[in-house]
N, C-alpha and C positions, 0 to 999 in steps of 0.2 A: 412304544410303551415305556414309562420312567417310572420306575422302581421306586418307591418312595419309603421312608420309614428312616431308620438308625441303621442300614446298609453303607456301609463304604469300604472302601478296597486300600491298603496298606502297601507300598511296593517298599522293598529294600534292596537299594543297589546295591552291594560292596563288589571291592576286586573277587571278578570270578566267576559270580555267580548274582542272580538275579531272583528274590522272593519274595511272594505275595499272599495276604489274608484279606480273605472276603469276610468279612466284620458285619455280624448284627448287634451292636451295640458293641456286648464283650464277648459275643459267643463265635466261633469260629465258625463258617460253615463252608468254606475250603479254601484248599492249600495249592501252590504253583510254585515250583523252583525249577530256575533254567540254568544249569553250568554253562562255564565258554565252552569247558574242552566234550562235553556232550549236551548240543543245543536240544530241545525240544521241539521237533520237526513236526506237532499237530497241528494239522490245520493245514498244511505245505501239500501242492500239488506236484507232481513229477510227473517226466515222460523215461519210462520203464523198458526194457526188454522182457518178457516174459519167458523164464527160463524152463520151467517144471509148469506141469497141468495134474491138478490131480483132482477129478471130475465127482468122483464120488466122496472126495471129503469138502466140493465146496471152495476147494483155494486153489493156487498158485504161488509160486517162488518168482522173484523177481530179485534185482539188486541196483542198489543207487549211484550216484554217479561215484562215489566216494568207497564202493564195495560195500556197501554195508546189507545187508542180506534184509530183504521183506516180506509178509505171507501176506498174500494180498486174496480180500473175500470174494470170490468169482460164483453172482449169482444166474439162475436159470437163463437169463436173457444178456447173459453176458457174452459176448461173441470172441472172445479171445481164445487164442493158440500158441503151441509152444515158436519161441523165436518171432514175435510179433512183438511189434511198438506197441503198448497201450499207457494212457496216462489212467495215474491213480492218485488217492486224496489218502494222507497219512491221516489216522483215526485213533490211532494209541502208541506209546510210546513204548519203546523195550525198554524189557526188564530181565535182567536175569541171565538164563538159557532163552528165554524168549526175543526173535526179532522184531521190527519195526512193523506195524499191523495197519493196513491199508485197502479201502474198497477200488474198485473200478469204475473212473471217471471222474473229473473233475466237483469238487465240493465248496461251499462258504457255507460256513454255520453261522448262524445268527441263534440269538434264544428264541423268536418263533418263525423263524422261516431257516430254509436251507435251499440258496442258488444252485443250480446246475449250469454253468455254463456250456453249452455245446447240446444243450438240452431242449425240452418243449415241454407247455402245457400247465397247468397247477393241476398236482397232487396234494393228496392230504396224508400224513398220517395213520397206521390202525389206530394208534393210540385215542387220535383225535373223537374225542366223542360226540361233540357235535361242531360244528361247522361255522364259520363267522356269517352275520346277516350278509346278505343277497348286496345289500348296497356297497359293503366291502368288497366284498368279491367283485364286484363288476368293476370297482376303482382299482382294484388292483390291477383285474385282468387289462384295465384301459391304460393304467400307466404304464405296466409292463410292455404293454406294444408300442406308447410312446418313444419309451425309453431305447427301447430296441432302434429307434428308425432316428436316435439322436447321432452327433455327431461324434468321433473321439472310436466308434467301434473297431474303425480298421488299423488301428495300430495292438489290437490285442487278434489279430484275426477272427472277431468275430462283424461279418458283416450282414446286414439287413435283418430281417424279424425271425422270431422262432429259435436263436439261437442261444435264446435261455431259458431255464425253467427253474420251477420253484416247488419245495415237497411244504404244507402246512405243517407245522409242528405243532404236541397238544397244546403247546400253550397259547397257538395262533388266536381262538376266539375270545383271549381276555384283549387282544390288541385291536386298538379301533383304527389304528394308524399303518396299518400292513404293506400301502402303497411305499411309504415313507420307510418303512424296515428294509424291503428290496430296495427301494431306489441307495438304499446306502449299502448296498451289500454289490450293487455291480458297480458305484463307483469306486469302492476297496478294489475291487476287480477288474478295473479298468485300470488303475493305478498304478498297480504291482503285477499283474499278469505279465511272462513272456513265454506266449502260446508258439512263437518259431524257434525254440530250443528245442532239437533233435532228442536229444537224453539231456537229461538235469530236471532241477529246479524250472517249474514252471510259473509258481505264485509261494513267497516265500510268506506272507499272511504280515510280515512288519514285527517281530518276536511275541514277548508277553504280554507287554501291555497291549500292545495293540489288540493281541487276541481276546483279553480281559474286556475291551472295550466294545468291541462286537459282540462278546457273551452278555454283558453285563451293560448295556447302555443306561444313561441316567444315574447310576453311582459313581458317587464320587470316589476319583482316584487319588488319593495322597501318599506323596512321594516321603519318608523318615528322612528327619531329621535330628538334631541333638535333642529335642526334649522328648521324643519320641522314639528314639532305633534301640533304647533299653525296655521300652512297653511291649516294642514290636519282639525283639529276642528272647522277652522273656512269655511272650503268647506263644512263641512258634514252639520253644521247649516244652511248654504246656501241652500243647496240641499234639508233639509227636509221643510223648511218655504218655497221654492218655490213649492214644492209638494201639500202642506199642505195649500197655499192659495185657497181662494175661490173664486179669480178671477184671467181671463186668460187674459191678453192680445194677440188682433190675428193681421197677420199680415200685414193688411188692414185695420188697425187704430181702428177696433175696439174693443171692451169685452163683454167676453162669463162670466157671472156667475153659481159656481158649488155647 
C-alpha cells in the first residue's frame, strides 16, 4: 500500500543522535529520536533467559545481553519458565523507572501485517473488522508457502514451510497488495536475522530509518539539509512545547488543564 497525499518523513542526523518527523504537509503526526549512548531497541529481536515468572500479573523479568533489565508480556499459551531460553520481540522502549517492555517470540511489524517468524498460519486482528476479499487472501496464503519453500532460508535457521506466520492488522483490508507487504517483511528478515545466537541480539531491524521504512512504506524520506535543518529544528521545538503545555485548548472555545 503507498501512502499518498503531502506525507513525507524529515530525518536529522547530527552528532549523537538521530531525529525524525512524519510530516502532513506542516502538521506533525509523529516523532522518533534515537541517541548513540541510548539506541532504541524497538522492533529488535533477542534470545533471553527468563529470570522471574510472575503468572498472575501476565509477565516475566528477563535481561539483555548488556544487563539491561526487561518485563517481557507472557500470554496464556505462552510456554515459558523460570531459567529458560526464550526469544522475545522489544515493543516499547524505557522510560523512566520503567524497563525495556517486550512480548514472547519473535516479531516484524509492518503497517498492515505483522511476521512471525517460527510461526504458522494467517491470523487476523480483533481490531480487524472486516477481512480482505477471498482473492487476497488465497494470493497471500500461495505466496507465503512459495516464499517459504525459496532459497536463502537455511542460513536464518528457518528451513522448509510453516516456519512463518503472519497476524492481519486493521489496516490490512485497505491493502490490495498483502502478498507483496509479507514478501518484504521476511526478506528484512532474511537479511538481518541471526537466529544461532545463544543470548543477544537476534534481528537488530537496521536502526530508524530503516524501521521508518517498514512503518511507513511509499513516503518519502528526506534527509535535512542547510536549507532545511532550521525548518526541521524549529518544527521539532514546536511539537515538544505543544506536547509539553499544560494547557489544552478545545474546540468549543474552551480549556482543559493537564
Amino acid at each position: 500500500m503507498t501512502m499518498q497525499g503531502a506525507l513525507r518523513v524529515l530525518i536529522d542526523n547530527a552528532p549523537g543522535q538521530t531525529r525524525a518527523l512524519l510530516l502532513d504537509g506542516t502538521t506533525v503526526i509523529e516523532a522518533w529520536q534515537d541517541r548513540a549512548h541510548d539506541p532504541d531497541l524497538t522492533d529488535s529481536v533477542h534470545r533471553v533467559r527468563i529470570e522471574r515468572l510472575f503468572p498472575a500479573q501476565g509477565r516475566a523479568t528477563a535481561r539483555l545481553a548488556d544487563g539491561a533489565p526487561v518485563s517481557v508480556r507472557v500470554g496464556r499459551r505462552d510456554a515459558v519458565a523460570a531459567g529458560q531460553l526464550a526469544t522475545i520481540t522489544i515493543v516499547a522502549t524505557r522510560r523512566e523507572d520503567k524497563p525495556w517492555q517486550a512480548v514472547i517470540g519473535a516479531r516484524l511489524v509492518g503497517p498492515d501485517l505483522v511476521l512471525l517468524p517460527g510461526g504458522s498460519g494467517i491470523a487476523a486482528s480483533r481490531h480487524l473488522q472486516a477481512g480482505p476479499d477471498a482473492a487476497v487472501m488465497d494470493d497471500l496464503a500461495a505466496d507465503l508457502a512459495a516464499g517459504l519453500k525459496g532459497a536463502g532460508l537455511e542460513g536464518v535457521g528457518l528451513e522448509g514451510a510453516g516456519e512463518f506466520g503472519v497476524i492481519l492488522r486493521r489496516s490490512a483490508t485497505a491493502n490490495d497488495d498483502l502478498p507483496a507487504a509479507c514478501r518484504g517483511l521476511i526478506e528484512t528478515w532474511q537479511n538481518r536475522a541471526s537466529p544461532d545466537v545463544t543470548t543477544g541480539c537476534v534481528f537488530d531491524g537496521g536502526g530508524l530509518s530503516a524501521r521508518i521504512r517498514r512503518h511507513c512504506p511509499g513516503v518519502p524520506i528526506i534527509e535535512t539539509g542547510p536549507d532545511t535543518r532550521m525548518m526541521f529544528d524549529s518544527t521539532w521545538d514546536g511539537m515538544i512545547a505543544m506536547v509539553s503545555d499544560t494547557q489544552l485548548a478545545l474546540a468549543g472555545g474552551g480549556r482543559m488543564w493537564i
